[in-house]
C-alpha positions in Angstrom: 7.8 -5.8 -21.2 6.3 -6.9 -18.3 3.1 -6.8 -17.0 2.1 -5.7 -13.5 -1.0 -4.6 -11.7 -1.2 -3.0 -8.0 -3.7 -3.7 -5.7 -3.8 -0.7 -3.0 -1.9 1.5 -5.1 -3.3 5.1 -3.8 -1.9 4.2 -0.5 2.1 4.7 0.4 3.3 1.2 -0.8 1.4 1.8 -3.5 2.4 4.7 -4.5 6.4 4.3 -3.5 5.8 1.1 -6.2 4.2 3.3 -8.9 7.1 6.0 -8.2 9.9 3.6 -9.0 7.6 2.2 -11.9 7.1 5.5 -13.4 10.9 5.9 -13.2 11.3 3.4 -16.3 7.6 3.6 -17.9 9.0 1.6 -21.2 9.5 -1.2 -19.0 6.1 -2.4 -17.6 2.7 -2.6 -19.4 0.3 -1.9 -16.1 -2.7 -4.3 -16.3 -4.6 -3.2 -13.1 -4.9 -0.7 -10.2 -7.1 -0.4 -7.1 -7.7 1.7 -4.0 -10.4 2.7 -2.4 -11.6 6.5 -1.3 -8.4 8.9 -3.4 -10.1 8.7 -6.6 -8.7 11.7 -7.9 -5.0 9.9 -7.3 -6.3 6.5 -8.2 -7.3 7.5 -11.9 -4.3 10.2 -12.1 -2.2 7.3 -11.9 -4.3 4.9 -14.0 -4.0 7.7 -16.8 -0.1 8.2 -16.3 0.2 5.0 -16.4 -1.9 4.0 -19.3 -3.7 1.1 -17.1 -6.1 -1.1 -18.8 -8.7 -0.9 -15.5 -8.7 1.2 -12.2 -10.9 -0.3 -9.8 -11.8 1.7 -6.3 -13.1 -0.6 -3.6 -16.2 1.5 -2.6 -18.9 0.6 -4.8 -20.7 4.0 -4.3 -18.3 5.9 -6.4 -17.8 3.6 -9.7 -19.4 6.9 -11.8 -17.2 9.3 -9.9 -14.5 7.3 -11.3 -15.6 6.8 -14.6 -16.0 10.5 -14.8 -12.3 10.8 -13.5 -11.4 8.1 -16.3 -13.3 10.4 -19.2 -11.8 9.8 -22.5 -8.4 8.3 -21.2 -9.7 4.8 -22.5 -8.4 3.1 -19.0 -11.8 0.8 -17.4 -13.2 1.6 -14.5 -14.7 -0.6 -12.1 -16.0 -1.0 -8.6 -16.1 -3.3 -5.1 -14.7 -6.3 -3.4 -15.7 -8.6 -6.7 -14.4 -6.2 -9.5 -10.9 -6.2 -7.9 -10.9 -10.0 -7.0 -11.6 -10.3 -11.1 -8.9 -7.4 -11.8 -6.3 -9.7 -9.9 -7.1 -12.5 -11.9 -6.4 -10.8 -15.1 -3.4 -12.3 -16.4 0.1 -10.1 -15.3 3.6 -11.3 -14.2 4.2 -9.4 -11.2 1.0 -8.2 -8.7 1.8 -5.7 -5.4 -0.7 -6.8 -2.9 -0.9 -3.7 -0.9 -4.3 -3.6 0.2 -4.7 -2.7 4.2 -6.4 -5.5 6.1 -8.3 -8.9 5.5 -9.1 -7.5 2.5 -6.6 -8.4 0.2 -7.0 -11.8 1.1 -9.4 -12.7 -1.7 -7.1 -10.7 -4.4 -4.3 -12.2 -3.5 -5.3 -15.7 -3.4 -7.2 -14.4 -7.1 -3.5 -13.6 -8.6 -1.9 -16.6 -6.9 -4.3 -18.7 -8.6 -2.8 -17.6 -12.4 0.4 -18.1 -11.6 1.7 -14.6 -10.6 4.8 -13.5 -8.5 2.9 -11.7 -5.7 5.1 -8.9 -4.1 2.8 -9.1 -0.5 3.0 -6.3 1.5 0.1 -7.2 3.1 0.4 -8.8 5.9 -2.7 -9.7 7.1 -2.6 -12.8 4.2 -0.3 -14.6 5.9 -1.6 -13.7 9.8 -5.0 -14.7 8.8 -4.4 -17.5 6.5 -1.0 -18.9 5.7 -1.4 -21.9 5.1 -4.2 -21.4 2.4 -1.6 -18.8 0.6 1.4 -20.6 0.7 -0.4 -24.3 0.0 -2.4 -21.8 -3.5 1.1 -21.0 -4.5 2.2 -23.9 -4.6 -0.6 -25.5 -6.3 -0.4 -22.7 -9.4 3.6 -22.7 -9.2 3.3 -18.8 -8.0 6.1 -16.8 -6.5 5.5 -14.8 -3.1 7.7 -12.1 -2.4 8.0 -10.3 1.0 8.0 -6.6 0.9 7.6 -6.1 4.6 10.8 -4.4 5.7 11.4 -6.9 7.8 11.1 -10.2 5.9 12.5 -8.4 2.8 15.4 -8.3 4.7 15.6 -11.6 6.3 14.7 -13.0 2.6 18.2 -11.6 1.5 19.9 -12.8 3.8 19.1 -16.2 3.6 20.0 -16.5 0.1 22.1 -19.0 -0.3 22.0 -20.1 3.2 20.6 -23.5 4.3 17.5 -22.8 6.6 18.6 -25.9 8.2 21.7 -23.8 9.7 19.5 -21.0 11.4 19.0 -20.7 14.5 16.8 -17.7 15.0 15.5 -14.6 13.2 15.6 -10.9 14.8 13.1 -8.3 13.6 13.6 -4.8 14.7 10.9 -2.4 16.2 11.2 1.5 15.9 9.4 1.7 18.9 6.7 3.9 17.4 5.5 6.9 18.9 5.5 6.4 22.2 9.0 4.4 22.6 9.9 6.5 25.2 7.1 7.7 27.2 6.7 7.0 31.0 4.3 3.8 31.0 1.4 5.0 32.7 1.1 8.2 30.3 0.2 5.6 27.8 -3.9 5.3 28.4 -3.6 9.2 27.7 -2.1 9.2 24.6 -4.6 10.6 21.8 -5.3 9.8 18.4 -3.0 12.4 16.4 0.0 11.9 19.0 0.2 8.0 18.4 -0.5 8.7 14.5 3.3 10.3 13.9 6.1 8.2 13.7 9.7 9.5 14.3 11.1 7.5 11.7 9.0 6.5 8.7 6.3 8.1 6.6 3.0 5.8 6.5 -0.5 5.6 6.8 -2.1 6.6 10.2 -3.7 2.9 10.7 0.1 1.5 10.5 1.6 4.4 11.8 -1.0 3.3 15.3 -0.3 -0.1 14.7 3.3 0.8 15.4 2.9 2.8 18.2 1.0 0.2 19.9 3.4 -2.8 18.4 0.2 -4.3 16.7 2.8 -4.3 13.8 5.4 -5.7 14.8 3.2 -8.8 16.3 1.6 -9.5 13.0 5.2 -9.1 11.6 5.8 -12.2 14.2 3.4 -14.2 12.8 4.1 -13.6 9.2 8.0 -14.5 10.3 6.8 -17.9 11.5 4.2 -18.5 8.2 7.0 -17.2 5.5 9.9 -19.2 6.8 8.8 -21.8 8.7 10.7 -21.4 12.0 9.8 -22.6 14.7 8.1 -19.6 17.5 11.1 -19.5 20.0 13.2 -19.0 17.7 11.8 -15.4 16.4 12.7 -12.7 18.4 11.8 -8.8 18.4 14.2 -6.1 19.6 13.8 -2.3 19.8 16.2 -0.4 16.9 15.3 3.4 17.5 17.4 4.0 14.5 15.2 1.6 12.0 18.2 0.9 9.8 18.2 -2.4 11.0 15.8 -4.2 9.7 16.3 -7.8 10.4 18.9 -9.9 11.5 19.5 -13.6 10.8 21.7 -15.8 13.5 22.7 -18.8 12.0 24.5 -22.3 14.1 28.1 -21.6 13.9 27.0 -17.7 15.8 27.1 -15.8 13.0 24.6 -12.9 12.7 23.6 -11.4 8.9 22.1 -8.2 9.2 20.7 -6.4 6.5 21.2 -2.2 7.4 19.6 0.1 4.4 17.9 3.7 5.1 13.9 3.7 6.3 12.8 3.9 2.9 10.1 1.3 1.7 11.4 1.6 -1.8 14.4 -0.4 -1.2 12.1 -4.0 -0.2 9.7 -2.5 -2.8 12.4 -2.1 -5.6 14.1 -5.8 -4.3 10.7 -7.6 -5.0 10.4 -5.8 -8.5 14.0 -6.6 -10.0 14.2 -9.7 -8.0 16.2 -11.5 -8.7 18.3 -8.8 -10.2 19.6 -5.9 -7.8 19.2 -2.7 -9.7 19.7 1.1 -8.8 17.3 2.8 -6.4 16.8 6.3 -5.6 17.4 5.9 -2.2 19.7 7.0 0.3 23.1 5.6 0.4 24.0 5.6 4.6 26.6 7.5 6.1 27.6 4.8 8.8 30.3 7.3 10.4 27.7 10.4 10.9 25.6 7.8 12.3 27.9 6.8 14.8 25.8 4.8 17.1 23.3 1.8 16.6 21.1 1.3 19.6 18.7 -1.8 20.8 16.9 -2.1 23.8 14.5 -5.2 24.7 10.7 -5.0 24.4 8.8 -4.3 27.4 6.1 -6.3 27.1 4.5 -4.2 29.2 4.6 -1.5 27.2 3.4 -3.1 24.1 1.4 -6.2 24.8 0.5 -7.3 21.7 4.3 -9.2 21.4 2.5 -11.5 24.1 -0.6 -11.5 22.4 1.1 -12.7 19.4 2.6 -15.7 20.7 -0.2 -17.0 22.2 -2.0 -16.7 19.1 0.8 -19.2 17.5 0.2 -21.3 20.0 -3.1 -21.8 20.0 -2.9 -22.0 15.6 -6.0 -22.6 13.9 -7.5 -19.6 12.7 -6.7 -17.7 16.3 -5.1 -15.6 13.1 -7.8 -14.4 11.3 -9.5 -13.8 14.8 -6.7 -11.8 15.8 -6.3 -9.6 12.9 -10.0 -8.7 12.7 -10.1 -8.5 16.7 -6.9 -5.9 15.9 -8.2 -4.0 13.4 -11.8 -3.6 15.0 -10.2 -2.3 18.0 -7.9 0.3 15.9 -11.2 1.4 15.2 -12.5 2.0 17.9 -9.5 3.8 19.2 -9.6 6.1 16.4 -13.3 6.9 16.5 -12.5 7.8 20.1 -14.3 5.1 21.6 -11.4 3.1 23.6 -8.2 4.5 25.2 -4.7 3.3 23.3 -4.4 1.2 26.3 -7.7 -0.5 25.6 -6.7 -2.3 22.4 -5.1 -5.2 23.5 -7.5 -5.8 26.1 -10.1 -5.8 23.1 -8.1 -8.3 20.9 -7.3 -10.5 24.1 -11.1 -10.7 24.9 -12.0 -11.4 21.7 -9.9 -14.0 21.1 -11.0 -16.0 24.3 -14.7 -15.2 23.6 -14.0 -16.8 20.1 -12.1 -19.8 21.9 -14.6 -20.7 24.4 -17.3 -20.9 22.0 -15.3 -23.9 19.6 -15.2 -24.8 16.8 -14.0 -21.3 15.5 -10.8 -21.3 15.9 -9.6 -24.7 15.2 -11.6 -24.8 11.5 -10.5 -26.2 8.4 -8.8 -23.2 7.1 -10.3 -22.5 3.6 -11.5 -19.1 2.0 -15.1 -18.7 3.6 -14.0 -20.1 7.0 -11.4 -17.4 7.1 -13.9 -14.8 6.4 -16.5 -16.2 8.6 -14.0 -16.3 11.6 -13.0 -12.6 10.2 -16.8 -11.8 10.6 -17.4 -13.3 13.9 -14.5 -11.6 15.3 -15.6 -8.2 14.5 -18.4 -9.0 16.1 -17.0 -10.1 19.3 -14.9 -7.2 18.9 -17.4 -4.4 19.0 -19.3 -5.8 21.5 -15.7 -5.9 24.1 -15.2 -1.7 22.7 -18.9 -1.6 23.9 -18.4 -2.7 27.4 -15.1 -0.5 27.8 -17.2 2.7 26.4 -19.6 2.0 28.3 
């Protein structure tokens, strides 16, 4: 039996892992779970699942969830520290599923012991790859990507010699406003760019695509997971999102790995891996389908693929400033405070206030300086929503 925790777990990769979990119940002993504000769903799950501790994230509501938690003999527990110690509890396989810089700490916590980490969050490696990968490989830990995208460009470099690649494609829905006449864009409002035509997540990642946020952390996290070289990532635009990463290797040969937009399939890979076992998930119907499209990205249109590179080039912790910078301007889009438009010019701002200042961005890159660089960013980041509002 193997033991597994789930950090995030009330949110939808969260809950897409507990679904295939509670599929086969016999088969995992369930050490930990965490989210933050659902407590109802948090302990529902910790109870169905016969955790040993539920943790939520806001500190404020550790007797609401011991109430939940009444008699079912699962822990309860509460804030940043108590789910840092809940991923250091001994398990063999840890989701990392928390939104944001958040599940830095955690996952670093679980590296430490030795665990596989399945990391669906992203912001670990944009903020601090180096200090991930180098704690893996210090405690002989496993990382696992469960991104769409790297999930798919992990399986199709098995067996493949990196040193025979020549570039890796991720593919971009497009989000919401894919095909909207450009200069409708600074009128796009909160609940328009907050549904996606093709998958079913979260509003902040459902903006994130719209806006193509996404997709440039997803750039970043290509060039921290595998190692390549900047140039040699490129993004296209797959309306269809059955694509979800292509891998060109030196003799022109292109691997693509085509599955249905469900986040169960990179979910259920990183659980069996290395094993491929049934899914519940849809089997494609390539002749109904017909037609695959692609169309370049319009930089344009979503400037945070420019954004992106220039953050790789100028390395560091330009990262952890641009993920902060990102998320503080998402924000402030979503309290109504900036215009869609407005949040790249936010993240670009803050990253050259942050620049100018040095000493910042080129910092040794341990724990606490990627949290003070996190810190200092949001600041800088509020204060650029500021002067748009105002």
């Amino acid at each position: 039996m193997r033991r597994i925790s789930i950090f995030g777990a009330t949110g939808s990769i969260g809950q897409n892992t507990i679904d295939l979990i509670a599929r086969a119940p016999d088969d995992y002993d369930v050490v930990a779970l965490t989210g933050a504000g659902n407590i109802a769903q948090l302990a529902q799950d910790a109870i169905r699942l016969r955790a040993d501790i539920a943790v939520t994230a806001e500190e404020g509501r550790l007797d609401e969830l011991r109430d939940a938690l009444n008699g079912s003999g699962v822990q309860a527990a509460a804030g940043a520290a108590a789910i840092t110690e809940a991923a250091s509890r001994p398990a063999d396989w840890i989701m990392s599923a928390i939104v944001g810089a958040a599940g830095l700490a955690p996952g670093l916590a679980a590296l430490g012991q030795g665990s596989t980490l399945a990391l669906a969050n992203k912001e670990s490696l944009v903020c601090a790859g180096h200090l991930v990968k180098s704690t893996a490989a210090r405690h002989g830990a496993a990382i696992l990507p469960v991104d769409s995208e790297h999930s798919a460009v992990f399986q199709a470099l098995i067996g493949e010699d990196m040193s025979a690649v020549e570039r890796i494609i991720i593919t971009a829905s497009g989000g919401a406003f894919r095909d909207w006449p450009i200069e409708d864009l600074p009128k796009a409002t909160v609940a328009q760019a907050s549904s996606h035509p093709n998958w079913d997540m979260g509003q902040r990642i459902t903006v994130d695509s719209a806006s193509m946020f996404n997709k440039a952390m997803e750039v970043i996290e290509t060039r921290e997971f595998f190692g390549v070289d900047p140039d040699r990532i490129e993004v296209i635009v797959h309306p269809q999102s059955m694509i979800h990463a292509l891998v060109g290797f030196n003799d022109g040969a292109l691997m693509a790995h085509v599955g249905p937009p469900d986040m169960r399939h990179a979910i259920g890979f990183a659980l069996h891996h290395p094993a491929r076992r049934h899914l519940p998930v849809e089997r494609l119907d390539l002749v109904a389908i017909g037609t695959f499209e692609f169309r370049p990205p319009d930089e344009a249109r979503w400037p945070a693929l420019r954004i992106a590179r220039e953050v790789m080039a100028r390395g560091g912790l330009s990262g952890a400033v641009f993920n902060a910078a990102k998320e503080t301007a998402l924000d402030g889009f979503i309290a109504g405070h900036i215009r869609f438009t407005q949040m790249a010019d936010v993240v670009a701002d803050t990253l050259d206030a942050l620049d100018a200042r040095g000493g910042h961005i080129d910092a040794t890159m341990t724990l606490d300086n990627v949290l003070e660089a996190d810190h200092l960013a949001r600041k800088a980041a509020e204060l650029a929503i500021k002067k748009r509002a105002g």
